[in-house]
C-alpha positions as CSV (number, residue, x, y, z in Angstrom):
1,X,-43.4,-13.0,-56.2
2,X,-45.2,-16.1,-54.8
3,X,-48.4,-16.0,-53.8
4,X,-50.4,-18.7,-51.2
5,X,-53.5,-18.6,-50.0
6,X,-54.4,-20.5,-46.9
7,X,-57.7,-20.8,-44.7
8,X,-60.0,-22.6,-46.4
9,X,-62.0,-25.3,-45.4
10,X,-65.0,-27.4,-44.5
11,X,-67.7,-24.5,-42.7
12,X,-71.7,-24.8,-41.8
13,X,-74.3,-22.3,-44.1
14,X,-74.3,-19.0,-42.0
15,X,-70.9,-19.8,-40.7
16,X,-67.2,-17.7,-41.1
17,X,-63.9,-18.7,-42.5
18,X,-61.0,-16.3,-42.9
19,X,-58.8,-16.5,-45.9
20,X,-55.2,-15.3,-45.9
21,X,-52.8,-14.6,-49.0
22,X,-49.0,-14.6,-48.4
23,X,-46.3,-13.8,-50.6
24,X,-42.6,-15.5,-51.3
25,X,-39.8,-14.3,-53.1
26,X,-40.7,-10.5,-53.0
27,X,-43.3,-8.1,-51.5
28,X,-47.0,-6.9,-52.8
29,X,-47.0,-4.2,-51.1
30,X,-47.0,-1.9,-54.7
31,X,-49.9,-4.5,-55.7
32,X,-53.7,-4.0,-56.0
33,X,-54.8,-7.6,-54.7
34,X,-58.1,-9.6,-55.2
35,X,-59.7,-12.9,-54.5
36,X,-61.1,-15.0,-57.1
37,X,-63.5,-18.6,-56.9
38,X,-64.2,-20.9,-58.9
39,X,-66.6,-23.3,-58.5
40,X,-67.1,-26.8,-60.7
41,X,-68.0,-26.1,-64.0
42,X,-67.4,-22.7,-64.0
43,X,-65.7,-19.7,-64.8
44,X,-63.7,-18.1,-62.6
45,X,-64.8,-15.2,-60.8
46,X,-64.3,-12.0,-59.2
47,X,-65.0,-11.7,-55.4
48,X,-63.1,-9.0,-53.9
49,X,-60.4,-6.5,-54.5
50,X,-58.7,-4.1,-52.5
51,X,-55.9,-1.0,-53.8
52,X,-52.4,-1.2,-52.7
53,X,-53.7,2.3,-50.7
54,X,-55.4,-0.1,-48.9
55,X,-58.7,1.9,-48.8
56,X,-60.3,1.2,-51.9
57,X,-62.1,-1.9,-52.2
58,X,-64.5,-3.3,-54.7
59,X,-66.8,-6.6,-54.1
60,X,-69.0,-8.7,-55.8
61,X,-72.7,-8.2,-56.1
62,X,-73.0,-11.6,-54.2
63,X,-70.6,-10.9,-51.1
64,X,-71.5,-7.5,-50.4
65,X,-72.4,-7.2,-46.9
66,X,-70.8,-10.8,-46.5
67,X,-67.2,-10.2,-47.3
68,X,-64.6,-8.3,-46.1
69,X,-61.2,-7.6,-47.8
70,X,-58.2,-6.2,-45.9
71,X,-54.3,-6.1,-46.3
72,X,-51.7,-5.5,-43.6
73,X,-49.1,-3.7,-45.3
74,X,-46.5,-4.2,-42.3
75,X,-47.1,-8.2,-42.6
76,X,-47.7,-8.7,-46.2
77,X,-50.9,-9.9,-46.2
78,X,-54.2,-10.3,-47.1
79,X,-57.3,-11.6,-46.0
80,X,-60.7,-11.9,-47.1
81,X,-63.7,-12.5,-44.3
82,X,-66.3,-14.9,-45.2
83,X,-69.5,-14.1,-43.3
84,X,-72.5,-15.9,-43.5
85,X,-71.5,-18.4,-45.7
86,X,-73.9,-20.2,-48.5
87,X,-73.4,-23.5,-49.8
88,X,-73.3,-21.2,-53.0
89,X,-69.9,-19.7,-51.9
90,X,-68.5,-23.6,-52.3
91,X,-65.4,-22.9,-54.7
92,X,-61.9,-23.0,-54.5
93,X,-60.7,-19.5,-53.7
94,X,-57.4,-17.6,-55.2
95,X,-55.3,-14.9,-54.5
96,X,-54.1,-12.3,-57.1
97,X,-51.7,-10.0,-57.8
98,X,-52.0,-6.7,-59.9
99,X,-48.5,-5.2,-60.2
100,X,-49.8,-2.2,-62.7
101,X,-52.5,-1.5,-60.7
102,X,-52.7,2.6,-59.7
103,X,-52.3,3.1,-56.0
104,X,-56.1,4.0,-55.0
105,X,-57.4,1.7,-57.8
106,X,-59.3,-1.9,-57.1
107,X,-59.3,-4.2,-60.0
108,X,-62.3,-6.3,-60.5
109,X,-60.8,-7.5,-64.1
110,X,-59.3,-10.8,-64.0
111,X,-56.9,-10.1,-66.6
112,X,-55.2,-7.4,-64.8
113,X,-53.8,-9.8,-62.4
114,X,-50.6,-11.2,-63.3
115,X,-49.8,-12.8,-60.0
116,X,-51.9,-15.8,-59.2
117,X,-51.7,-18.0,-56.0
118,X,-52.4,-21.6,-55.7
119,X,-56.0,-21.6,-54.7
120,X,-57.9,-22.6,-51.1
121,X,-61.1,-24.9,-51.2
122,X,-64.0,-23.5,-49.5
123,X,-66.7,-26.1,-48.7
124,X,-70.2,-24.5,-47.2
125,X,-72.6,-27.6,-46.3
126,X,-76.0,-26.7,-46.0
């Protein structure tokens, strides 16, 4: 399974940008999913995560209240909501895969994912 994210872009501080995560080659519909950043000259980091239940979802202490995960199981999908965006959110976004993930569980761990997309670059101007 191939995974693409898609959506990102140039957006104002306090603006919205919705990020969607395809897949090719196969389905993640057995998959916990996540979204991951990382911004110059750091680590990469957790943002969101959502269960392949689809009702479980974990975020990070930064984009809670913010963000919004979701996954349409009929399309394949999933998206991530950017609210009131900082110039702090500025990163290049991914898309992951966990394939081992239980069905009502949301990973936060990066190295449970073992499907990763090519990222998205999110650029917040202040």
């Amino acid at each position: 399974v191939q995974l693409q994210a898609s959506g990102g872009g140039l957006a104002q501080a306090g603006g919205s940008l919705r990020l969607s995560c395809s897949a090719s080659g196969g389905t993640f519909s057995t998959f916990g999913m996540g979204w991951f950043r990382q911004a110059p000259g750091k680590e990469r980091e957790f943002v969101a995560a959502i269960s392949w239940s689809a009702d479980v979802t974990e975020y990070a202490d930064t984009v809670k209240g913010r963000f919004t995960i979701s996954r349409d199981i009929a399309k394949n999908t999933v998206s991530l909501q950017m609210n009131s965006l900082k110039p702090e959110d500025t990163a290049v976004y991914y898309c992951a895969g966990a394939s081992t993930s239980r069905y009502t569980q949301a990973v936060r761990t990066t190295t449970r994912y073992d499907h990763w997309g090519r990222g998205t670059k999110v650029t917040v101007s202040s």
